[in-house]
C-alpha positions in Angstrom: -19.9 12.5 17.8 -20.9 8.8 17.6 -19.9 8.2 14.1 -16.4 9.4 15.0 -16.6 7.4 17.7 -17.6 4.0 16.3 -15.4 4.6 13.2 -12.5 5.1 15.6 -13.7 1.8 17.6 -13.2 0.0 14.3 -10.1 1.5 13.0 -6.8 -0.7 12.7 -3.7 0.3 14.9 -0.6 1.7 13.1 0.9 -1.8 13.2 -2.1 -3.6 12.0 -3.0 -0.9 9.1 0.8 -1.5 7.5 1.5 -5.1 8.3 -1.0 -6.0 5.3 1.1 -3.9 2.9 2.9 -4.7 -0.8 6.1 -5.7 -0.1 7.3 -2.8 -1.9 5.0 -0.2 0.2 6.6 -1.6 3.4 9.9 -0.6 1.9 8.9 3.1 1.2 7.0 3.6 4.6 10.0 1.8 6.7 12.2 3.9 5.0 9.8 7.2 5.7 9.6 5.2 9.5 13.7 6.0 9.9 13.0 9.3 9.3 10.1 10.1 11.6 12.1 8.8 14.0 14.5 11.9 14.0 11.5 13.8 14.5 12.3 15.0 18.2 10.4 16.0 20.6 12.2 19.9 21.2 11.9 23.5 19.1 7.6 23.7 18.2 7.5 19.8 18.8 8.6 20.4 22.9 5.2 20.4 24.4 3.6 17.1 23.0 5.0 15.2 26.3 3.3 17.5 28.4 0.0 17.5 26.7 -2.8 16.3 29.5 -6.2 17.0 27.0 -7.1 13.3 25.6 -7.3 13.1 22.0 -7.5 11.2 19.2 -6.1 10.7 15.9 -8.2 9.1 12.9 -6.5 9.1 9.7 -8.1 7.8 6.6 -5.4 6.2 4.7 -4.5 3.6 2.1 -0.7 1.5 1.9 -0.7 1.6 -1.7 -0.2 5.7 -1.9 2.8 7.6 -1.7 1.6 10.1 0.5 0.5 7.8 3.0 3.9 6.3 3.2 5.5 9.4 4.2 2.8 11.5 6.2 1.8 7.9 8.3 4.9 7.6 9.9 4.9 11.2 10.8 1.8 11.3 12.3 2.4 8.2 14.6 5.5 9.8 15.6 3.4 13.0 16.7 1.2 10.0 19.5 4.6 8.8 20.6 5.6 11.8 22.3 1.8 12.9 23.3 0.9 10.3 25.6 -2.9 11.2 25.5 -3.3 10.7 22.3 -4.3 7.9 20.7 -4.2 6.6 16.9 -6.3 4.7 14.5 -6.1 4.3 10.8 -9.2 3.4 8.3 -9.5 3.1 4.9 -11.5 5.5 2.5 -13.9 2.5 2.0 -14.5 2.8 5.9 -14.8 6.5 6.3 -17.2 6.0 3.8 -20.4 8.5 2.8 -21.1 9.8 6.1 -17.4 11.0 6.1 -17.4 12.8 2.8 -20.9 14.6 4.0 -19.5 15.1 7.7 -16.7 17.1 5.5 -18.4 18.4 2.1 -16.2 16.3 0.1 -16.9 14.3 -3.0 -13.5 12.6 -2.3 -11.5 11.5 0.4 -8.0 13.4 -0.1 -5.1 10.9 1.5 -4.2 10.7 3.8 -6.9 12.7 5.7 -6.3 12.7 9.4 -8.8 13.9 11.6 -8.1 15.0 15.8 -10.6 14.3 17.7 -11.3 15.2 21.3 -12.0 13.0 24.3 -16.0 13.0 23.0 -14.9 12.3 19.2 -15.7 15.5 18.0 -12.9 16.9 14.9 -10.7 19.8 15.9 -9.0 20.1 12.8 -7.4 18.1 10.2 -4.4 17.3 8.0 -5.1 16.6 4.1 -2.3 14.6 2.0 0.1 17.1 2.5 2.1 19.6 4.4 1.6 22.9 3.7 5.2 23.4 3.0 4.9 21.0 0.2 4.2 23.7 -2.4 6.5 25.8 -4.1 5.8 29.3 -5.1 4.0 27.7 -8.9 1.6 25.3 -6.5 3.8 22.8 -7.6 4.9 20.0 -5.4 8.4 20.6 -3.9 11.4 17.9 -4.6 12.0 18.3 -0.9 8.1 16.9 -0.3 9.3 13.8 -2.5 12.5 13.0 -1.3 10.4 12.9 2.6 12.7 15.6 4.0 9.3 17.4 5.2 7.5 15.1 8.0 8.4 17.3 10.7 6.2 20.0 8.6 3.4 17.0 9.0 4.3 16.7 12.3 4.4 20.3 13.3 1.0 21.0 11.8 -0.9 17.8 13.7 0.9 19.2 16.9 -0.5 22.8 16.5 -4.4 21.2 16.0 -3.4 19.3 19.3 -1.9 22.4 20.9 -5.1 24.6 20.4 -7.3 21.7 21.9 -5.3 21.8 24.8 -5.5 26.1 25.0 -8.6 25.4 24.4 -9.2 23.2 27.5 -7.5 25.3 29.8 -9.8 28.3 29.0 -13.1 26.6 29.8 
């Protein structure tokens, strides 16, 4: 899709997006970047190296929120181990109206990451949070707080990437 496309064209890189932080943003997302980093690459994570289908990642994002400090680093750590897959990062004000009608929203949930495939069409999407982050009351778990759950994110970006690639191989 061309608005995917040009939106991606425009988006900042990982290190551009969060180099124009708050001081104290940098501090929660490098500390949210230690962990991502024990996010390994075996168990349900094992087969992003080996992914061959191109993708892309577009996450709508902003540094100020909490979400975005812990899901970010998460997410780039899922394009580190897939090599086809790329990674850019806009802000709600960029997404913009065509974003919100592309998806029937009347806000932009962050962060909202998008894969899309080689011709910028979405596959799927992540909003804000894991799954995992809700307790049994629909309440947000301490665990989600404290960051203990960005392989969760990372898991469930892998599985959007996963079914493009099944999807690939069956055409």
């Amino acid at each position: 899709m061309q608005y995917f496309k040009t939106l991606f064209a425009a988006a900042s890189t990982y290190h551009d997006f969060t180099a124009q932080a708050e001081e104290k943003d940098i501090e929660a997302l490098k500390q949210c970047e230690k962990l991502a980093k024990a996010i390994r690459n075996e168990g349900e994570m094992a087969r992003l190296p080996t992914l061959q289908t191109a993708c892309n990642i577009l996450v709508v994002a902003e540094m100020w929120c909490p979400d975005c400090h812990k899901n970010l680093p998460a997410i780039r750590r899922v394009t580190q181990l897939a090599p086809h897959v790329g990674l850019g990062i806009v802000t709600r004000e960029q997404a913009g109206e065509e974003f919100m009608a592309h998806f029937k929203l009347e806000k932009i949930s962050i962060p909202f990451a998008v894969v899309l495939d080689a011709d910028f069409t979405p596959l799927g999407q992540f909003i804000e949070r894991p799954k995992s982050a809700w307790d049994e009351e629909g309440k947000v778990k301490e665990s989600y707080r404290n960051a203990e759950l960005l392989a969760d994110t990372a898991q469930e970006i892998a599985a959007i990437l996963y079914r493009a690639e099944d999807a690939s191989r069956t055409v």
